[in-house]
Each structure stands twice: as structure tokens, then as C-alpha cells.
C-alpha positions in Angstrom: -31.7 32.5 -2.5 -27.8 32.3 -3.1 -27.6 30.9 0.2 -29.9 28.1 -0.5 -28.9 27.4 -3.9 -25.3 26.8 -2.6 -26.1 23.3 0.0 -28.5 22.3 -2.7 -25.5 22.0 -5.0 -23.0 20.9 -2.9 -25.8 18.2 -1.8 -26.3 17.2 -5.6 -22.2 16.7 -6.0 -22.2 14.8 -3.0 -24.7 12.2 -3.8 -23.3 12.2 -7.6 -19.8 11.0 -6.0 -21.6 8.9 -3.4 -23.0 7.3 -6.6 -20.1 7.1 -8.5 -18.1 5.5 -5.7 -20.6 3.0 -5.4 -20.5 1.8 -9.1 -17.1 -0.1 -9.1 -18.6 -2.1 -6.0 -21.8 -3.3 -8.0 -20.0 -3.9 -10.6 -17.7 -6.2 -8.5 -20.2 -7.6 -6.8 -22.2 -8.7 -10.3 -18.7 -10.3 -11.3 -18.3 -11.5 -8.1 -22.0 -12.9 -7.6 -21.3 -15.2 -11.1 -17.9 -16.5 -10.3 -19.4 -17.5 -6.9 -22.7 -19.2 -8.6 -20.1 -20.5 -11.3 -18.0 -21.6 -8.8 -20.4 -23.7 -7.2 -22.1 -25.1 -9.7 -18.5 -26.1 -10.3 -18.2 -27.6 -7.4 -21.2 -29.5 -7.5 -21.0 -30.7 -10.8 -17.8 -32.3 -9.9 -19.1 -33.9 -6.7 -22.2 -35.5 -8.2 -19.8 -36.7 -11.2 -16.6 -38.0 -9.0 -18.2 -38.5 -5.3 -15.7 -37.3 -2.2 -12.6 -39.6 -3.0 -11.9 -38.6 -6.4 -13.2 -35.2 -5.8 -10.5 -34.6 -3.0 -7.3 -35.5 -6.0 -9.2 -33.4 -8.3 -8.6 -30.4 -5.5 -5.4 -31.4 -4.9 -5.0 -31.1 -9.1 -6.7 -27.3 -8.9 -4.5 -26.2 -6.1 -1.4 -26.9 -7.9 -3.1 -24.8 -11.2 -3.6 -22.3 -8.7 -0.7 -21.6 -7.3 1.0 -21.7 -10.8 -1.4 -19.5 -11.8 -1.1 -17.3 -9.0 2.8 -16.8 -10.0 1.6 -16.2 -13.8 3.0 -12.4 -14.5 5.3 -12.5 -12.1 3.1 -11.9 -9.2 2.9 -8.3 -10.4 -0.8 -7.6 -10.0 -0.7 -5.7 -6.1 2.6 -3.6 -7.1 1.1 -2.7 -11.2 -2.6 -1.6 -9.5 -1.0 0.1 -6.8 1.3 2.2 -8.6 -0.9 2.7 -11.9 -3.7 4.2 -9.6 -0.8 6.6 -8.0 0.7 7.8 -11.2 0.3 11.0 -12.4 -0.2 11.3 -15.9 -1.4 8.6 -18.9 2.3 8.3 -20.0 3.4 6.9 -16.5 0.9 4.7 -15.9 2.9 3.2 -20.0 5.8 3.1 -18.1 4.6 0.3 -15.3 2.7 -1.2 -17.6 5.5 -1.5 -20.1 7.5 -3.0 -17.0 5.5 -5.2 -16.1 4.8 -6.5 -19.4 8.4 -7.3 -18.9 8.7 -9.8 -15.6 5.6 -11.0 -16.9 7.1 -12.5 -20.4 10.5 -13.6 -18.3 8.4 -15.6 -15.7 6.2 -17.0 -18.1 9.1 -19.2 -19.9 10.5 -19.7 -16.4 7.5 -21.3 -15.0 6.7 -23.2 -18.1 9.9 -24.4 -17.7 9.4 -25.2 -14.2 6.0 -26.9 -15.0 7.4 -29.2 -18.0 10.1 -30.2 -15.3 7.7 -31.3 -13.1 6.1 -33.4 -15.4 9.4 -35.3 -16.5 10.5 -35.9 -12.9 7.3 -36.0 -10.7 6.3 -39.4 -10.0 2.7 -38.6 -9.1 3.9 -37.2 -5.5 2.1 -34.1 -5.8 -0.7 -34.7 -8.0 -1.8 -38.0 -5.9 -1.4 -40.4 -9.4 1.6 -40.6 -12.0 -0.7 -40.8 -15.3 -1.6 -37.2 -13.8 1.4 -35.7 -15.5 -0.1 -34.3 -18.8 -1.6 -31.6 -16.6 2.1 -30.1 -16.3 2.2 -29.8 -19.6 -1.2 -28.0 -20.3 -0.5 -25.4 -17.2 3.1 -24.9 -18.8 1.5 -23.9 -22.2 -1.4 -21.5 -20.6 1.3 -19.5 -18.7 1.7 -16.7 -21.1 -1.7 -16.1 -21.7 -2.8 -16.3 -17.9 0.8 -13.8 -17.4 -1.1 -11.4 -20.1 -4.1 -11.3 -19.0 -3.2 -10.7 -15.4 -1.4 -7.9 -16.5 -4.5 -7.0 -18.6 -6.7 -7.2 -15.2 -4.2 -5.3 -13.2 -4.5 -2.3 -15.2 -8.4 -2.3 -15.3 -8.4 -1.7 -11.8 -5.5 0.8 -11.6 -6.9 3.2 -14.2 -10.8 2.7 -12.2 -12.1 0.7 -15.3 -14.1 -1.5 -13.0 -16.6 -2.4 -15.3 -14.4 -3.7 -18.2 -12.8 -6.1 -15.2 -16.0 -7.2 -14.1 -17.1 -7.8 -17.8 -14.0 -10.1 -18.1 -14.6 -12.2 -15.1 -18.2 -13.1 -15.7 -17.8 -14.0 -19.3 -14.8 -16.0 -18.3 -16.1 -17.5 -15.3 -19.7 -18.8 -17.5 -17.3 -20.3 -20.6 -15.0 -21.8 -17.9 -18.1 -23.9 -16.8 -19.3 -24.3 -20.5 -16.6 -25.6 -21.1 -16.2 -28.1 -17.8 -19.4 -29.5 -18.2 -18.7 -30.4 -22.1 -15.2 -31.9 -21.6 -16.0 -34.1 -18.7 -19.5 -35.1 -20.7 -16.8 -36.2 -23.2 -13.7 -37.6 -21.6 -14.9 -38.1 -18.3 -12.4 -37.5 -15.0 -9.4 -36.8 -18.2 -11.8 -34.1 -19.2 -12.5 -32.8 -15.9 -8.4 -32.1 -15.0 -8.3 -30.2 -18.4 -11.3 -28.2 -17.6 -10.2 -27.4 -14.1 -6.6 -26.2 -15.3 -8.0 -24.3 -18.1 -10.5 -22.3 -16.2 -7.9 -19.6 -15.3 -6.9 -19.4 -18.6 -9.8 -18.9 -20.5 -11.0 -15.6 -18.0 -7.3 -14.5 -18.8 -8.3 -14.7 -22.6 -11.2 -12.6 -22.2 -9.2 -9.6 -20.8 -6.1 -9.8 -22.7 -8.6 -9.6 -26.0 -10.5 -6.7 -24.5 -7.6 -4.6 -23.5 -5.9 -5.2 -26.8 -9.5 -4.2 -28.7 -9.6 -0.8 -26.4 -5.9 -0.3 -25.5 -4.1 -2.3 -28.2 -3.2 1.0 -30.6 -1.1 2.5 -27.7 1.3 -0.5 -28.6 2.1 -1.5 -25.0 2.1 -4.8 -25.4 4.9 -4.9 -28.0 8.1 -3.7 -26.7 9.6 -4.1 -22.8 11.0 -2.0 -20.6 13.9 -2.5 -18.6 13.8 0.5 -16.2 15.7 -0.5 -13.6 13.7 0.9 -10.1 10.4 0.4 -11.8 11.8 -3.4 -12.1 12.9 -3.6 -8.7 9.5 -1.6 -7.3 7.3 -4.3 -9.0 9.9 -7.1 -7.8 9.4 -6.5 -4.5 5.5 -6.8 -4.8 6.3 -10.0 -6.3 8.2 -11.0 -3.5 4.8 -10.5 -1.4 2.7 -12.7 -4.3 5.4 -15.1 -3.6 4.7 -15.5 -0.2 0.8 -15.4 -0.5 0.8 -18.2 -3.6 3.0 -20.1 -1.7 3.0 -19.8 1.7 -1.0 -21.2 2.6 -1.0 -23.2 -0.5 1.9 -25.0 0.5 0.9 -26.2 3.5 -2.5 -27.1 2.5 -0.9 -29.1 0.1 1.6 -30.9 2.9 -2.2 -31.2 5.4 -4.1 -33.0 2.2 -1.2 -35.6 1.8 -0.8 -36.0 5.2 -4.5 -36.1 5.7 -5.2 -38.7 2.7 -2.1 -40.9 3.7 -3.3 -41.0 7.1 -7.5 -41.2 7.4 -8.3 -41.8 3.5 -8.8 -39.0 0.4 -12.5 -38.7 1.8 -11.8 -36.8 4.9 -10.0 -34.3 2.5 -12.5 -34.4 0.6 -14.7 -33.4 3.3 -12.6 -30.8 5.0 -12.0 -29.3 1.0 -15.9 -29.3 0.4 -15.6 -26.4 2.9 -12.7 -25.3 2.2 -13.8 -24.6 -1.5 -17.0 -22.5 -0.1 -14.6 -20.8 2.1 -12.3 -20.0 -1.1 -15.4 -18.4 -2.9 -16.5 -16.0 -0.7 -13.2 -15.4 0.5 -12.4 -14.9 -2.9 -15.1 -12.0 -3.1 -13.1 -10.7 -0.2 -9.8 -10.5 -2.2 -11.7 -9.1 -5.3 -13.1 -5.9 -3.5 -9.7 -5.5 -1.8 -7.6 -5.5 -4.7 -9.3 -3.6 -6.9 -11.5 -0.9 -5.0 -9.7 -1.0 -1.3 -5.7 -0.9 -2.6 -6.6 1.5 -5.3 -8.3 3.9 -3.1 -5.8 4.0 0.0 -3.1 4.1 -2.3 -4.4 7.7 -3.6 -4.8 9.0 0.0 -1.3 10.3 0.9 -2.0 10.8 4.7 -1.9 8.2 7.2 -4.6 9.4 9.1 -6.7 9.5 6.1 -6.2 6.4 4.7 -6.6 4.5 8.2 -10.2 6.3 8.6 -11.3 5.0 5.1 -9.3 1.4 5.9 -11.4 1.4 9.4 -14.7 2.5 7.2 -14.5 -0.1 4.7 -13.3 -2.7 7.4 -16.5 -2.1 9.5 -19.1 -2.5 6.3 -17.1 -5.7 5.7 -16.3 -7.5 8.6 -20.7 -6.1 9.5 -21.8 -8.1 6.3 -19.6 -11.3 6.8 -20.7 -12.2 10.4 -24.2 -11.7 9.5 -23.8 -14.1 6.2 -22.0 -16.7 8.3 -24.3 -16.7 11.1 -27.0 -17.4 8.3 -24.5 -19.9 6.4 -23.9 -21.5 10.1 -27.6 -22.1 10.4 -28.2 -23.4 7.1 -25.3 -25.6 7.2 -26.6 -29.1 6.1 -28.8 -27.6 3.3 -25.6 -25.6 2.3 -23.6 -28.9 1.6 -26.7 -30.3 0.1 -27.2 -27.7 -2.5 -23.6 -27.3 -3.4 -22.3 -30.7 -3.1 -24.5 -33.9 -1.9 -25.7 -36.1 0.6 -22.5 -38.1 0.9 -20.9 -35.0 1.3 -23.0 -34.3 4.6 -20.2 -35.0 7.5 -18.3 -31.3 6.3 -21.1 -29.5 8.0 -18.7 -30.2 11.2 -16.3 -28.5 10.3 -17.8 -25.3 8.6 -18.0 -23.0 12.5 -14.1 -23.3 13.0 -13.9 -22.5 9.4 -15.7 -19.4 9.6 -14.3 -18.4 13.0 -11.0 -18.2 10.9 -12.0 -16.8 7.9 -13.0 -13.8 10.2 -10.3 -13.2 11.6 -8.4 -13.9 8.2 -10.5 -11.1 6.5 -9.5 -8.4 9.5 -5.9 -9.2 9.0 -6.0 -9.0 5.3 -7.8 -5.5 5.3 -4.7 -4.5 7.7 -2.2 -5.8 4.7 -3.9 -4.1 1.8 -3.7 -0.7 4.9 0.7 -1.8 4.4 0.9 -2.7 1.1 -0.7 0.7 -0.1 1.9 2.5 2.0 4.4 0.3 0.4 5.3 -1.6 3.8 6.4 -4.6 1.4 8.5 -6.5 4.5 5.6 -6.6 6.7 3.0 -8.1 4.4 6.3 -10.9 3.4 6.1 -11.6 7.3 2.2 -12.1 7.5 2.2 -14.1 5.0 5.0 -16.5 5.9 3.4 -16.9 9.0 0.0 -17.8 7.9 1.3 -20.8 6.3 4.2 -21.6 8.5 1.3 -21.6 11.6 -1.6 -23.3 9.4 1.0 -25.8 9.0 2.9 -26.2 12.4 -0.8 -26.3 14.5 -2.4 -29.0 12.1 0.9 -31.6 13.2 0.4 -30.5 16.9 -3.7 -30.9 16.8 -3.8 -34.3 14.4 -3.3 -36.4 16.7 -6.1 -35.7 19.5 -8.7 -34.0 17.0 -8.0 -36.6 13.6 -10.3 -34.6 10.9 -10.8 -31.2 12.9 -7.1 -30.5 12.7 -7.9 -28.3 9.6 -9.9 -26.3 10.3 -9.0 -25.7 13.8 -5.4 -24.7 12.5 -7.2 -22.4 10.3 -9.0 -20.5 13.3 -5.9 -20.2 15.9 -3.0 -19.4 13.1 -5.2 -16.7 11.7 -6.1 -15.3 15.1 -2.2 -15.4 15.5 -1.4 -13.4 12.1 -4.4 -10.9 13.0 -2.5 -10.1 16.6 0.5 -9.6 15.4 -0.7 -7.1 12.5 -2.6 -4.9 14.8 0.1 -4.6 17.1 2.6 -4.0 13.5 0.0 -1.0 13.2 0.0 -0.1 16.8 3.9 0.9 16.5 3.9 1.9 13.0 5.4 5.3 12.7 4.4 7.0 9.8 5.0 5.5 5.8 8.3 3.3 5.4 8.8 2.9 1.4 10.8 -0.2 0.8 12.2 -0.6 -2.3 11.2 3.2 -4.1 10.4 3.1 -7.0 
């Protein structure tokens, strides 16, 4: 009877923790699920307002938010989740956040700074039209709350609280549209820049007011730290936020002026309409990698073990994305149809070279989360450089014979490039380099 008592219970743990480890994924995926829905109702809502032309500046406008935003905190959020989930004890995981509370408040009046600049001396280079400016100005006042909340988010995940993330996101994500819809119902395309530069923000809000309502007696949002190798640990993930806000950004910035200077702002606004869908699920991608695939491997101190579970996850995800594509591949035309419109119909061209990339984008980036949690910070600085330096390099050499492909088909060959050179990083790997101990 002892003996069969014993497997029963073991059996009843195991399916408890199976259980357990499979919360923080629905709970992502919930979050997830809205902020896609949101995101392209977004989308849509935009295109049936604007059409492709004006739709492809507006883009142009939400990737310069973005990679402002992306800097907001410091571009802390990798190195605070990564070492919160590894710390010991409730007064460590203080410590990080206390420190990164710090480069957070530091970067904020530097890139509000930066931002205000921006919109003094840019003649409407970036943004595609001068009387664009103001939206400097509204990105350079958000910056401290977007640097808060991220901070906010980051710890969420570190401490496992997947559901209090996940609550953030899809409240923040349904105002953000809320509030999109009203202000361009009521200034028009003035209304729709504020409401696609406040979007961040507002889900930013959300968290910074729950962690204060849960978290706020603890009192670590009201003094900094400036403990020097817990500064220059979370520096040198910065360094690698750098590199990943800037590097693909940046170049997909250069490719839409080039592209609008050179065939018109509707084939950008084409090759963004799937661009934007890619960004969304992609997006998912990043979510689930962040916060449930960096936590987890950075708790595993062995190699071995951390690999098995990196190759696990890897599998499951790479399984589900070809079979969604093959579906999305299929379905193309009624995909730009239901997300954009009908004028909107010659981006179905370019969604298989999208995907091809975007699959071997999503292998490479579970490799980097594999570094990053074994604190490899140099090698993830290299991918990433070379992401955007390639994306970059191949559109100027395939523009000329393949005109509005040249995206896309950048896409596919520089992230087959980055995904070669990781595995063979890997294949000579020798065991856990820390760069930059904290």
C-alpha cells in the first residue's frame, strides 16, 4: 500500500507544478492575445481613417516613439528580470531594484533632453513633415513615466508575478485604443500622432500605479542607489537594449526614407502593413521570452540544464509559429483585408519573405535570451549590431533589381545570417563567461 501511495503522490506534485508552470504562459498569452487584437484594430482603424500614404508617416511617427520608448529606464528591463529572478533573498532583489530605479531617473532627463532637442533642430527629416515637431515634446514629457513603469514591469516578471504584468498590459493596451479612437474622432490625423505616442505611456501608468498600490510601503521608489557593480551589471544590459532599440530600428528608419524618396510613401506603406503584423506576433514572441524563458534559464545554474529547457521551449515555439504562418500564408489576402483594407491588398506579396525571416529571427533570438541568461552580454551586442547593420547593407544591394521586395527580402537573408553565426557562437561556447559581474 506504501508503495503505491508513494507514485500516486509524487504523480499529484508533478502535475501540480506542471500546472503551475503553465499559469504564467496563459496569463501571457491572455495579455498577449489583447495587445495583438488591440494592436490591430489599431492598425486598421488608422488605415480606414488615413489610407496607405499617410498611414506610412504615421509609422514612421510610432517608430521613432518606439525606439524612445524602448531607451525609457535605461534599457534596464533584461539585466533587472534577470538578476531579480537570480537573487536570493527579498532584500536583494531591493537592492537591483533600488539601482535601477537609479539609471532609470538619470536617462529619463537625458532623453527628454534629447527629445526637446530634436524638436528645436529637426526640420521634419525624421518625422517626414516639420509641423510634426510637437510630438518631441509630448515623448520628452512621458519619459519618466514610461522609465517607471518599465522598471515596474521588469520586476513583475523577476519576482514570477505574471499575472499582475499581464493585468497591466491588457488594461493598458484597451485604454490605449480608447483613447486613439476618441482623439483622432476629435482632432483628426493631430489626434492620431498624440494617440500613437501616448499608447506606451498610458500601459506604463497602469503598472507603475499597481506596483506602488502592492509594493509602494517598501519605499523603493523613493531613494536611489549608487552601488557601484550593481550600476555597471545593469549598464552592461543596457548596452545590449542599446543595440536592439537601435540597431533594426535604425535602419528601418534609413529603408522607409529611402523607400518613400525613391517609389512614393505607399510602397512603405505597404511593406509596413506587414511589417506591423509581423511586429505583433513577433511581439508575442519577445513577451514569452522575456518574462517566462530569461527568468527560467536564468535560475538553472548548469549549462547542460539550461540548454535542454532552451532546446524544449525552442521546439514548442518554433512547432507553433510554422504552423500559424503556413495558415497566415494561406489566408493572406483576407489577412490584409480584415486588418487593414482593400487598397491595402498589394502587401500580400510581400508577407512569405516576411515570415521566412521572422523564422529564422525567432530561432536566433531564443539563442540570445540562452547568452543573455548566462550573462554573455558581448555576444548578444554582436547579434544585434549585425541584424541591423545586414537588414540595412542587403536592402541597398537588392533595391535596385527587386524595387519594393528589397524589404522584406533583406529581412529573410540578414536574419538567416545572425541565426548562423549564433549557432556556431554556441557551437564553441565553452562553459559561462560573466561579463561585467555584478
Amino acid at each position: 500500500m506504501i508503495k503505491l501511495c508513494v507514485p500516486l503522490a509524487e504523480a499529484g506534485s508533478t502535475r501540480r507544478s506542471a500546472l503551475f508552470d503553465f499559469a504564467p504562459l496563459l496569463f501571457l498569452g491572455v495579455s498577449t492575445t489583447v495587445r495583438l487584437v488591440a494592436g490591430f484594430v489599431f492598425l486598421k482603424y488608422l488605415a480606414l481613417q488615413f489610407g496607405p500614404g499617410t498611414f506610412g508617416l504615421l509609422t514612421q511617427v510610432m517608430g521613432v516613439a518606439a525606439i524612445f520608448y524602448m531607451f525609457a529606464g535605461g534599457g534596464i528591463t533584461n539585466g533587472l528580470i534577470r538578476n531579480i529572478s537570480a537573487a536570493h533573498s527579498a532584500e536583494e532583489q531591493d537592492r537591483w531594484m533600488s539601482a535601477g530605479i537609479t539609471i532609470s531617473a538619470l536617462t529619463s532627463v537625458a532623453l527628454g533632453v534629447i527629445a526637446i532637442t530634436l524638436g528645436l533642430l529637426d526640420g521634419g527629416a525624421i518625422l517626414g513633415d516639420p509641423s510634426y515637431r510637437w510630438v518631441y515634446v509630448v515623448i520628452a514629457i512621458t519619459q519618466v513615466v514610461v522609465g517607471a513603469g518599465n522598471v515596474a514591469l521588469a520586476y513583475f516578471s523577476g519576482i514570477g508575478n505574471i499575472r499582475t504584468f499581464a493585468t497591466a498590459h491588457i488594461a493598458g493596451n484597451t485604454l490605449s485604443l480608447l483613447f486613439l479612437i476618441f482623439l483622432v474622432q476629435a482632432a483628426g490625423l493631430a489626434g492620431a500622432l498624440f494617440g500613437v505616442v501616448l499608447a506606451q505611456a498610458i500601459i506604463s501608468a497602469i503598472a507603475l500605479w499597481q506596483f506602488l498600490l502592492r509594493w509602494g510601503h517598501r519605499g523603493i521608489f523613493s531613494h536611489l542607489s549608487w552601488e557601484r557593480p550593481l550600476l555597471t551589471n545593469l549598464f552592461s544590459y543596457a548596452a545590449v537594449m542599446v543595440c536592439g532599440a537601435t540597431a533594426v530600428p535604425l535602419a528601418q528608419l534609413m529603408i522607409r526614407l529611402e523607400m518613400g524618396h525613391s517609389l512614393g510613401w505607399s510602397f512603405v506603406g505597404y511593406w509596413q502593413a506587414v511589417a506591423k503584423i509581423s511586429d505583433a506576433y513577433m511581439s508575442l514572441v519577445g513577451v514569452v521570452c522575456i518574462n517566462y524563458l530569461l527568468p527560467k534559464l536564468s535560475r538553472l545554474q548548469q549549462d547542460a540544464s539550461a540548454l535542454h529547457v532552451l532546446w524544449r521551449f525552442g521546439a514548442s515555439m518554433f512547432g507553433i509559429f510554422i504552423l500559424a504562418s503556413t495558415t497566415m500564408y494561406v489566408a493572406r489576402n483576407y489577412v490584409i483585408l480584415i486588418i487593414y483594407s482593400r487598397s491595402f491588398l498589394p502587401a500580400s506579396d510581400l508577407i512569405l519573405s516576411q515570415l521566412v525571416g521572422d523564422a529564422a529571427r525567432i530561432a536566433a533570438l531564443s539563442l540570445q535570451y540562452y547568452f543573455m541568461s548566462r550573462r554573455r552580454v558581448l555576444v548578444i551586442i554582436a547579434l544585434e549590431l549585425m541584424q541591423g547593420f545586414a537588414l540595412y547593407v542587403f536592402y541597398l544591394v537588392l533595391a535596385p533589381s527587386y524595387g519594393a521586395m528589397a524589404p522584406v527580402y533583406s529581412h529573410a537573408v540578414a536574419s538567416a545570417l545572425v541565426l548562423s553565426i549564433a549557432l556556431g557562437m554556441l557551437r564553441v561556447a565553452k562553459g559561462p563567461v560573466s561579463l561585467l559581474q555584478p
